[in-house]
N, CA, C and O of each residue as an XYZ file, in Angstrom:
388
protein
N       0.852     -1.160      0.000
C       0.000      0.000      0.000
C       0.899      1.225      0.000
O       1.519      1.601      0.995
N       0.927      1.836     -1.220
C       1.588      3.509     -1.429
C       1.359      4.199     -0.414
O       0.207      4.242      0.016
N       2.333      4.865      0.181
C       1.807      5.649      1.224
C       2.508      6.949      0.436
O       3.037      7.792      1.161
N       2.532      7.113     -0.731
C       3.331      8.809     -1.107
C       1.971      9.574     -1.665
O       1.783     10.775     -1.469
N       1.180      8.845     -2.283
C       0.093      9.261     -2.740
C      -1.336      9.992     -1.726
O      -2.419     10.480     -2.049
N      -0.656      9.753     -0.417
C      -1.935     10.085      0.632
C      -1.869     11.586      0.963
O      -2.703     12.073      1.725
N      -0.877     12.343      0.397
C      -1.433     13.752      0.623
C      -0.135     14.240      2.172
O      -0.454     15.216      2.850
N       1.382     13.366      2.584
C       1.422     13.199      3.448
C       3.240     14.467      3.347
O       4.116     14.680      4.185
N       2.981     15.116      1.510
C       4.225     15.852      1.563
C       5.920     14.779      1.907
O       6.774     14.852      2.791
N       5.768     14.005      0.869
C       6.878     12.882      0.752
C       7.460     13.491      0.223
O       6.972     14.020     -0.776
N       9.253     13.848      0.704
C       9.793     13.769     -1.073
C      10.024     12.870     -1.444
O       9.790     11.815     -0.854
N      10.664     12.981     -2.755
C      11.019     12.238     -3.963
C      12.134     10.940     -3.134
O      12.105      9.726     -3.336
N      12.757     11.466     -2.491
C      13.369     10.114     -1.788
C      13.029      9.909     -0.586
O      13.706      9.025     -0.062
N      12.108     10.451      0.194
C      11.579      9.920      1.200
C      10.548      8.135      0.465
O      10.512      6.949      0.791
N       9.850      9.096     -0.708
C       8.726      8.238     -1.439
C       9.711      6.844     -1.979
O       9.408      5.651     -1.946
N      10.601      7.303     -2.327
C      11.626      5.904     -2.517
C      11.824      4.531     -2.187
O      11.766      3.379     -2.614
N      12.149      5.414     -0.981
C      12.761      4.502      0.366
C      11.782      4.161      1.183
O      11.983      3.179      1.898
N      10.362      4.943      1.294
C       9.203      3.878      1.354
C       8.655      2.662      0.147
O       8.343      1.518      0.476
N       8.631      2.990     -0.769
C       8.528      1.765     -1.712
C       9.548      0.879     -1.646
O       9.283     -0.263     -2.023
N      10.841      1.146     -1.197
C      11.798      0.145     -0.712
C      11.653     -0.861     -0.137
O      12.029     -2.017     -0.335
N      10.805     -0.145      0.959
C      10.976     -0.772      2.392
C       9.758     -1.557      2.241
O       9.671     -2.636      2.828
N       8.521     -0.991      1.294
C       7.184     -2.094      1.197
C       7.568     -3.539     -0.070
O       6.975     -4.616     -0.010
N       8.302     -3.321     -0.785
C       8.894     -4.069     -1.567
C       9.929     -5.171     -0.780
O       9.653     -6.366     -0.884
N      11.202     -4.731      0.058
C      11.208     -5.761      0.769
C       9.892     -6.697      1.818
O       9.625     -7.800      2.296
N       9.464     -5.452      1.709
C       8.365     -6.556      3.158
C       7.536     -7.227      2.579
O       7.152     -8.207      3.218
N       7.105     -7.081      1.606
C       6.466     -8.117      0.687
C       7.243     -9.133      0.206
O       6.666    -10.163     -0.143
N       8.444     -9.060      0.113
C       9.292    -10.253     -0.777
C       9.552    -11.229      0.885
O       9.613    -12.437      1.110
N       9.630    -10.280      1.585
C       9.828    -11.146      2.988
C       8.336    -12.159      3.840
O       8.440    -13.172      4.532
N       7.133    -11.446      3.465
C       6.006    -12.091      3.248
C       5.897    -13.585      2.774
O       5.579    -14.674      3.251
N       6.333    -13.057      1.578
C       6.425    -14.187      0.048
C       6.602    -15.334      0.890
O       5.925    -16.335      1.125
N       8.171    -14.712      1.437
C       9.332    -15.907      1.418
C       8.586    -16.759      2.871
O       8.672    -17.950      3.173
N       7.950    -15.779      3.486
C       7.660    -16.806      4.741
C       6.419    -17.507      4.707
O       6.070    -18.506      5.336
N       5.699    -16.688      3.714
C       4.276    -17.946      3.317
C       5.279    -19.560      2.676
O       5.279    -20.711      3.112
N       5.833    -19.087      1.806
C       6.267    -20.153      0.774
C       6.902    -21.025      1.926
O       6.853    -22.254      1.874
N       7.445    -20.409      2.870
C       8.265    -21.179      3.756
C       7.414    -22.492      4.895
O       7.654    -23.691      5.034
N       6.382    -21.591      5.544
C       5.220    -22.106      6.385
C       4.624    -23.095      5.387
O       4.969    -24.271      5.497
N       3.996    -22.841      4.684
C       3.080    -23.686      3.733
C       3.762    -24.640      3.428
O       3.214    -25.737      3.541
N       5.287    -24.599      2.902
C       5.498    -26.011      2.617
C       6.067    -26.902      3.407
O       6.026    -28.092      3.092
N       6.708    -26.475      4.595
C       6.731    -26.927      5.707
C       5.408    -27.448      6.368
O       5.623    -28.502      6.967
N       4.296    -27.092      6.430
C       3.379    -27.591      7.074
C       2.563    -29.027      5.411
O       1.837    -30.016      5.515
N       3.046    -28.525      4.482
C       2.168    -29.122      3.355
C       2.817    -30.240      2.884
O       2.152    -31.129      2.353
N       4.346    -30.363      3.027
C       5.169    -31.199      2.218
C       5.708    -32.222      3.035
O       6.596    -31.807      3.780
N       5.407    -33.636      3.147
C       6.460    -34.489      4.006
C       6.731    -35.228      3.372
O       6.601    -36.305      3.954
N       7.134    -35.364      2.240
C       7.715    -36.561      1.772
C       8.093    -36.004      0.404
O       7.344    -35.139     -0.048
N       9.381    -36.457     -0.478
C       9.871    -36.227     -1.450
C      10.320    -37.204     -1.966
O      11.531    -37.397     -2.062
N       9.130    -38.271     -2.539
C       8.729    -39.372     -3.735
C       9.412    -38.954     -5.107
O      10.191    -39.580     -5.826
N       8.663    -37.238     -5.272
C       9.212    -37.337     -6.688
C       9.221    -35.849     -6.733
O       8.993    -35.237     -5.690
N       9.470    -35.191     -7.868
C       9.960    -34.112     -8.343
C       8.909    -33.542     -7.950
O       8.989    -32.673     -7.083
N       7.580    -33.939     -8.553
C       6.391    -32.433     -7.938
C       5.352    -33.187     -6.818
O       5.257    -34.359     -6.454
N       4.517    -31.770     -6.398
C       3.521    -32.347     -5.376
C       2.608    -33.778     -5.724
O       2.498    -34.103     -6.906
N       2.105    -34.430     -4.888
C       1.078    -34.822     -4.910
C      -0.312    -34.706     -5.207
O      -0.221    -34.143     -6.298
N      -1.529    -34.842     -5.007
C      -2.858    -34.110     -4.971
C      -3.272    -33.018     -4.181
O      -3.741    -31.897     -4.379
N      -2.767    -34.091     -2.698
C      -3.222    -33.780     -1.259
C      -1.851    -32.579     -0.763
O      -2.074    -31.564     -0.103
N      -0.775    -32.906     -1.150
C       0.334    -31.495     -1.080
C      -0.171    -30.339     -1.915
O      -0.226    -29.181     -1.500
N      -0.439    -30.630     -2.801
C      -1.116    -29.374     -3.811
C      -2.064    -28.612     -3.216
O      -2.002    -27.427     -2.891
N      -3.046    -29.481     -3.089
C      -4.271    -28.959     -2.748
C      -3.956    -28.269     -0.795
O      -4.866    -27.529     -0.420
N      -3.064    -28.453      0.025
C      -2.682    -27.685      1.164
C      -1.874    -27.120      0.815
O      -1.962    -26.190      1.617
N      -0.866    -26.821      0.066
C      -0.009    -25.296     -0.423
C      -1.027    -24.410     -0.853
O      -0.822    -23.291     -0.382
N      -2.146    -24.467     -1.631
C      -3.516    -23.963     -2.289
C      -3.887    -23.502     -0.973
O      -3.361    -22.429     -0.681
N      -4.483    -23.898     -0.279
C      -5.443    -23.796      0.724
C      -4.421    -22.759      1.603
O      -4.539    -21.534      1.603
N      -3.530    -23.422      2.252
C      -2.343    -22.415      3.335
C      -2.077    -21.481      2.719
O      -2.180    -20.492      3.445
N      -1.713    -21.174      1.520
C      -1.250    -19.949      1.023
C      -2.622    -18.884      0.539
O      -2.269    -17.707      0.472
N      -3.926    -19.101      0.241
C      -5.182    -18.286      0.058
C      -5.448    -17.858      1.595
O      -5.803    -16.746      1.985
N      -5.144    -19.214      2.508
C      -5.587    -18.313      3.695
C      -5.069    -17.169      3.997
O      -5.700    -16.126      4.164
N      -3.141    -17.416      4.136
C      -2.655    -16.539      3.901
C      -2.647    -15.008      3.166
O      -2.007    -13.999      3.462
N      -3.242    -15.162      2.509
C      -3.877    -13.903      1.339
C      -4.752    -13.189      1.738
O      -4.927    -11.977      1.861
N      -5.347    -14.177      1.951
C      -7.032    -13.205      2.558
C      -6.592    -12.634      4.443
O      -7.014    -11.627      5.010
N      -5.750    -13.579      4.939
C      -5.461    -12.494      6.147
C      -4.835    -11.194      6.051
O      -5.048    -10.227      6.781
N      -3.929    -11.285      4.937
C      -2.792    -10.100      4.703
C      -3.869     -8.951      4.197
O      -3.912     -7.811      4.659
N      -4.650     -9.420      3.257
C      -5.391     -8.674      2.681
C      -6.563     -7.628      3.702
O      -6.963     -6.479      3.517
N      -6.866     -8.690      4.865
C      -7.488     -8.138      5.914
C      -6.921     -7.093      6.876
O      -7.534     -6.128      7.332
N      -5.807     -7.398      7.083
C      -4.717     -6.794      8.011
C      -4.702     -5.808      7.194
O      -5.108     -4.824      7.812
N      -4.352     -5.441      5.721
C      -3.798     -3.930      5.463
C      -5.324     -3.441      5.179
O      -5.427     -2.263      5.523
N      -6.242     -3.833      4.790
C      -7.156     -3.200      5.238
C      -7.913     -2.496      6.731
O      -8.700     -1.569      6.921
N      -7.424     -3.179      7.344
C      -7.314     -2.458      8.920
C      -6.563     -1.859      9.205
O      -6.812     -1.060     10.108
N      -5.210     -1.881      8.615
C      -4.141     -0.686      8.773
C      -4.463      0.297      7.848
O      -3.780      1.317      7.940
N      -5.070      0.281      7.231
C      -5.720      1.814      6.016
C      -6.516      2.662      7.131
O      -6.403      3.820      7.534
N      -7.533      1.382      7.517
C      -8.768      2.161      8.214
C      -8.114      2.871      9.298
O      -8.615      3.977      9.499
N      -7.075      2.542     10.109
C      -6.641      2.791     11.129
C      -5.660      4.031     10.746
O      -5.622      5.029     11.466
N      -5.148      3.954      9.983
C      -4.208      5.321      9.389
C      -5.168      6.721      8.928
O      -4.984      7.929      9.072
N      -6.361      5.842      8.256
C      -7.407      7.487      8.194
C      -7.841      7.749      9.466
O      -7.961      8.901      9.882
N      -8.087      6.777     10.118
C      -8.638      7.831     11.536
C      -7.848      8.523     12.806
O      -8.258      9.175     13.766
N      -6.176      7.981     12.280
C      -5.325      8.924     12.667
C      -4.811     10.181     12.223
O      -4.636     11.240     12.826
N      -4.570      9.776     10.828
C      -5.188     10.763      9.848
C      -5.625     12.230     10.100
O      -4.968     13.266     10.210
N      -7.357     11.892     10.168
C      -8.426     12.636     10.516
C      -8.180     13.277     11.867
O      -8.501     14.451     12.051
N      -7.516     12.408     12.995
C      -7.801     12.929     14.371
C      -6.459     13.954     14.341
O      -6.494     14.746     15.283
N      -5.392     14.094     13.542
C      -4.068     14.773     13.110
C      -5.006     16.061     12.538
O      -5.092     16.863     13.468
N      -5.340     16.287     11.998
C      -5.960     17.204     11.580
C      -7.336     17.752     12.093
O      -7.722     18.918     11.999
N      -7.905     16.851     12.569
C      -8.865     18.292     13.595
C      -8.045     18.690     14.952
O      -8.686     19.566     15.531
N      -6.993     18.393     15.577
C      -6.490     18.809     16.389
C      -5.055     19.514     15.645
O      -4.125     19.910     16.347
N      -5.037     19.580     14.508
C      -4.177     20.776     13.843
C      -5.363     21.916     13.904
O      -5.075     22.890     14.600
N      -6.419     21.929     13.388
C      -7.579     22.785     13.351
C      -7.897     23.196     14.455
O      -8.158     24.396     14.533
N      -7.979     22.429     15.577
C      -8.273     23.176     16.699
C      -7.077     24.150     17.546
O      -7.487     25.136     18.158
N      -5.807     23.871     17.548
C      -4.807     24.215     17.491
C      -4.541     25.516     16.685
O      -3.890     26.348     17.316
N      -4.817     25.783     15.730
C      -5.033     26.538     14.836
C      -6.074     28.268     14.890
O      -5.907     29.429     14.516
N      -7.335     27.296     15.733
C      -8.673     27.854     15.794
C      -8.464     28.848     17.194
O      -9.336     29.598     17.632
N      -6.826     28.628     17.895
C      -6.997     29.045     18.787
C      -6.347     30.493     19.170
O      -6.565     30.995     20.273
């Protein structure tokens, strides 16, 4: 989630080095779903690819995975506008005075 686009006066390399830092944390995500899932999905190495039942729990562990992450930064949005918002009526009141 861009955070240069929210109105928050980034510069040009502040905005950077936040896309940096969300780009590693996503590749670090990646690496620890891929990691969990097949650790919990894979016990045995018969042959070169999954099974049915390995397939179908890398599938399953990794969507769950998705839909939590997906939940979580949606609660960190909601939670950033209403800090947001509360940053700015107490600039306004501050202001008003």
């Amino acid at each position: 989630m861009a955070m240069g686009g929210m109105g928050m006066g980034l510069s040009a390399e502040q905005e950077a080095f936040m896309r940096k830092m969300e780009m590693e944390e996503t590749l670090k995500t990646y690496n620890d779903t891929v990691y969990r899932c097949f650790g919990e999905c894979v016990d045995s190495f018969r042959s070169k690819t999954l099974d049915g039942k390995e397939e179908a729990c890398v599938r399953k562990c990794a969507e769950k995975f998705i839909k939590f992450s997906q939940r979580a930064q949606l609660r960190f949005a909601e939670k950033q506008q209403e800090m947001q918002k509360q940053m700015m009526e107490e600039m306004q009141a501050q202001q008003g005075k």
